[in-house]
N, C-alpha and C positions, 0 to 999 in steps of 0.2 A: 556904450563903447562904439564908436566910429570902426566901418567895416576897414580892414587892414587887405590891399591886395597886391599882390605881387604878379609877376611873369616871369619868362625863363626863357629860354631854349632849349628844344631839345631836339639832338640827332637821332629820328627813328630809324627804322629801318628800311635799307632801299638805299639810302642816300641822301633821305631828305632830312630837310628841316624844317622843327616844326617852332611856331611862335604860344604859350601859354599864360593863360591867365588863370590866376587860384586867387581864393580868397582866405585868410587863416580863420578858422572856429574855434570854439570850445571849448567841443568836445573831440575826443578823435575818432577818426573815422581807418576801419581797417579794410584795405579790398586785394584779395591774391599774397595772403601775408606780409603783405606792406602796411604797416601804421603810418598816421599823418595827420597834424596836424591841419592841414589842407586838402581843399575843396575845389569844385568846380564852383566858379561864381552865380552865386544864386539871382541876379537879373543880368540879362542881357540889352548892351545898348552896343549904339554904332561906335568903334573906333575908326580913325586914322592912320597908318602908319607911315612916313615918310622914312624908307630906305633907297641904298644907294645897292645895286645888286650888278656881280659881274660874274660872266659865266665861267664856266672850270677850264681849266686849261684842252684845251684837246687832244683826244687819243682816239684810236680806233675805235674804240668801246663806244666815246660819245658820239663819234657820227655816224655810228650805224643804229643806235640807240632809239626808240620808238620817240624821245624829246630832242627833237632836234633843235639849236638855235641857229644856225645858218643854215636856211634853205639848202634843196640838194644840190639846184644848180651853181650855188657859190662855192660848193668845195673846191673845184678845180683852181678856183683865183688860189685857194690856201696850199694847194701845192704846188702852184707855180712860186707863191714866194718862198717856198720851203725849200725850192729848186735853186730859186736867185739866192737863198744864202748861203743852200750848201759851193755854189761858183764864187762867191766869194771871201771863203776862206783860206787863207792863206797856203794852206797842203795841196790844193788844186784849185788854185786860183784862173778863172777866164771870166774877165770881165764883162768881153762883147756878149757872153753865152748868158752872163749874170744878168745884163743889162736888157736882152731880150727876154728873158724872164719875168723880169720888173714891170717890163713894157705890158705883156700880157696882164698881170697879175692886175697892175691898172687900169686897165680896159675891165675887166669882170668889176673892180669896187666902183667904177664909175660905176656903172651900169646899177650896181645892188645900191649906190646912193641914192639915184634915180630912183628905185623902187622904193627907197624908203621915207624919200619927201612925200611919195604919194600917198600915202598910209595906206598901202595896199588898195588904192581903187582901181578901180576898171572902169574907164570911160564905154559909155554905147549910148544908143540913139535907141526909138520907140519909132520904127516903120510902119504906117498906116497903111493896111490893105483891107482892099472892099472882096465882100464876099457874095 
């Protein structure tokens, strides 16, 4: 009989998630009063995965959180637009105040574009001195 294997998801603990592969056997296998048909996969080879991943919505918690995904310096862009929306909504609405906002908030993603065509390098030189 051809091995049968399967995967999953699973939300551990933390907030993350985890990708699993099992294989079914058997016999069953009991570990921590859980029975199961399923196993950890008896060889290991290289997978692939091709996902699309996009990050959580932001809250306090995530930017002050030890996994950052926007650098620290680009916070500031994100409450400048947080500023330009709250000026343009309708209950206090100011446009000029909105539009100055905007203006900022695009000068910082220029800027984080720029860092992110360069794939983070850092150009330097190798200065030759005699000793």
């Amino acid at each position: 009989m051809a091995l049968q294997r399967y995967w999953y998801v699973d939300n551990g603990q933390g907030g993350r998630t985890r990708l699993a592969i099992v294989e079914k056997s058997n016999s069953s296998v009991t570990k921590e009063t859980i029975t199961s048909n399923y196993t950890s996969v008896s060889e290991v080879k290289d997978i692939r995965i091709y996902a699309i991943d996009s990050p959580d919505d932001y809250t306090i918690d995530n930017l002050t959180s030890e996994k950052k995904e926007i650098p620290l310096r680009y916070h500031e862009g994100l409450v400048y637009k947080v500023i330009a929306n709250g000026y343009k909504d309708p209950r206090n609405q100011k446009m000029d105040v909105a539009q100055y906002f905007d203006k900022e908030y695009e000068i910082i993603l220029k800027k984080a574009k720029k860092q992110a065509r360069s794939n983070m390098q850092i150009n330097g030189f190798v200065k030759q001195v005699s000793y």
